[in-house]
C-alpha positions as CSV (number, residue, x, y, z in Angstrom):
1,X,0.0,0.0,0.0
2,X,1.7,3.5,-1.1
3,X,2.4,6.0,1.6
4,X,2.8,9.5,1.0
5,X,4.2,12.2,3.6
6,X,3.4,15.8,3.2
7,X,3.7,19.1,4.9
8,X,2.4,22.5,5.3
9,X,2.6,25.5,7.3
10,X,-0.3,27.2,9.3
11,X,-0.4,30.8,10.0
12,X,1.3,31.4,13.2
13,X,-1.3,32.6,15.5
14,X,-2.8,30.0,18.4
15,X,-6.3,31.6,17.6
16,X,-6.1,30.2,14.0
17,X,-4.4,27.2,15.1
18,X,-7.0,26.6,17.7
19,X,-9.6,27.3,14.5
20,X,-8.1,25.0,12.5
21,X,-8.0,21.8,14.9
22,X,-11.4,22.4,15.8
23,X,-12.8,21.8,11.6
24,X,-10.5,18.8,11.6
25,X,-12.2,17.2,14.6
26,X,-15.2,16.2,12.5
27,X,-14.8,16.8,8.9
28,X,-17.3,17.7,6.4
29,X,-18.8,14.5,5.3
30,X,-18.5,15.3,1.4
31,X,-14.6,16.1,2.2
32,X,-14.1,12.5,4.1
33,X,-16.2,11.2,1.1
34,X,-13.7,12.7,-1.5
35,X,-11.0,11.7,0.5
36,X,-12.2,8.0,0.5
37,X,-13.5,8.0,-3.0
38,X,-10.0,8.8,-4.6
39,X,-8.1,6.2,-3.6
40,X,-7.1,7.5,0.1
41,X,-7.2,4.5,2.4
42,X,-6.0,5.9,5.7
43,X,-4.9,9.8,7.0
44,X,-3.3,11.6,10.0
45,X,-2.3,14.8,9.7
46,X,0.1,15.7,13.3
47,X,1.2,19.2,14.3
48,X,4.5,20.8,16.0
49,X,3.5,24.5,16.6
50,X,2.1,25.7,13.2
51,X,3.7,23.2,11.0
52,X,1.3,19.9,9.8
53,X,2.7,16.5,8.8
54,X,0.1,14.5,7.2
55,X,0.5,10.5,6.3
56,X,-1.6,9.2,3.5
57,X,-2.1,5.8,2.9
58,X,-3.7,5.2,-0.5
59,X,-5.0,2.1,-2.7
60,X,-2.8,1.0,-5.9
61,X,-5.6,3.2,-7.8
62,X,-4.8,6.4,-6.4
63,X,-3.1,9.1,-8.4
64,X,-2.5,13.0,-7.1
65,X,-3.8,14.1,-11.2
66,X,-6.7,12.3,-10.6
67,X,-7.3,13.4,-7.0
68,X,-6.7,16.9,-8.0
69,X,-8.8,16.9,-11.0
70,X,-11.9,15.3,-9.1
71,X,-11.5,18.2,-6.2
72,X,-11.6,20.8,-8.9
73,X,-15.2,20.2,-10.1
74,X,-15.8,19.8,-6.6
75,X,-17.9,22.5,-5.3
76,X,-18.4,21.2,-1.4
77,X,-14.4,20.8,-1.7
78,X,-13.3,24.1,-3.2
79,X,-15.0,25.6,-0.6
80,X,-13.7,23.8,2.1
81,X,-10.1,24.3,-0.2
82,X,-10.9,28.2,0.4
83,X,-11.5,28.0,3.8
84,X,-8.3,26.3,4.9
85,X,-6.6,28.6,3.4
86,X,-7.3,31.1,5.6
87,X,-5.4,29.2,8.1
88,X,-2.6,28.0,6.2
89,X,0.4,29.4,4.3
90,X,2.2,27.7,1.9
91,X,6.2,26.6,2.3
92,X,8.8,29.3,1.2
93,X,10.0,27.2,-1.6
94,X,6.2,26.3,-2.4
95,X,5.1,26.8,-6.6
96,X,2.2,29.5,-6.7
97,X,-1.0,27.9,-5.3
98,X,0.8,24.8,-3.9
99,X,-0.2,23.7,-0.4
100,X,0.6,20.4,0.2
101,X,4.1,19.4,-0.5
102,X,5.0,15.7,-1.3
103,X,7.9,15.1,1.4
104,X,11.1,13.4,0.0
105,X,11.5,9.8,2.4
106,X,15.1,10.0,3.5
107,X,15.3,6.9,6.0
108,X,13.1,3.5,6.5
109,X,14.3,1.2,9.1
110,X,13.6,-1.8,7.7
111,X,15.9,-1.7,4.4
112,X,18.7,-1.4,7.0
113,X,19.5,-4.8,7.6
């Protein structure tokens, strides 16, 4: 099963934060639904002040073109889209419009031996 690591930055203010963490405690059901529906078997996104880490775990089906194509003739998640954005911020090194960045894997444990 592919796993996928990625990273973004929220705007630094514990109000926001606070925000933020309170929309992720129940999602919108048509976001969990597109979430599911695109190949995403399993997610946790984890926080260290305002920086996010979020593991995906994804089906052999699942592709970030088709998973980005599907969200944009998503109404229910381009607004949701537009709404976390006024709690995130993208990466200095970040492409215009690019949230989420695909994290390079640098260690694994188990192809040490």
């Amino acid at each position: 099963m592919p796993r996928y690591c990625l990273t973004v930055d929220l705007i630094n203010d514990p109000k926001l934060i606070a925000e933020y963490e309170a929309y992720h405690e129940r999602i919108w059901p048509e976001i969990e639904a597109s979430i599911k529906d695109s190949g995403i078997t399993g997610m946790e996104i984890y926080r260290y002040e305002n920086r996010l880490f979020m593991i995906m775990e994804t089906n052999d089906s699942f592709s970030f073109e088709a998973k980005s194509a599907a969200d944009a003739s998503n109404e229910k998640v381009q607004e949701w889209e537009t709404l976390m954005w006024n709690y995130q911020q993208a990466l200095p090194t970040a492409k215009k419009g690019e949230k989420w960045i695909v994290m390079k894997k640098i260690f694994d444990l188990n192809n040490q031996s």
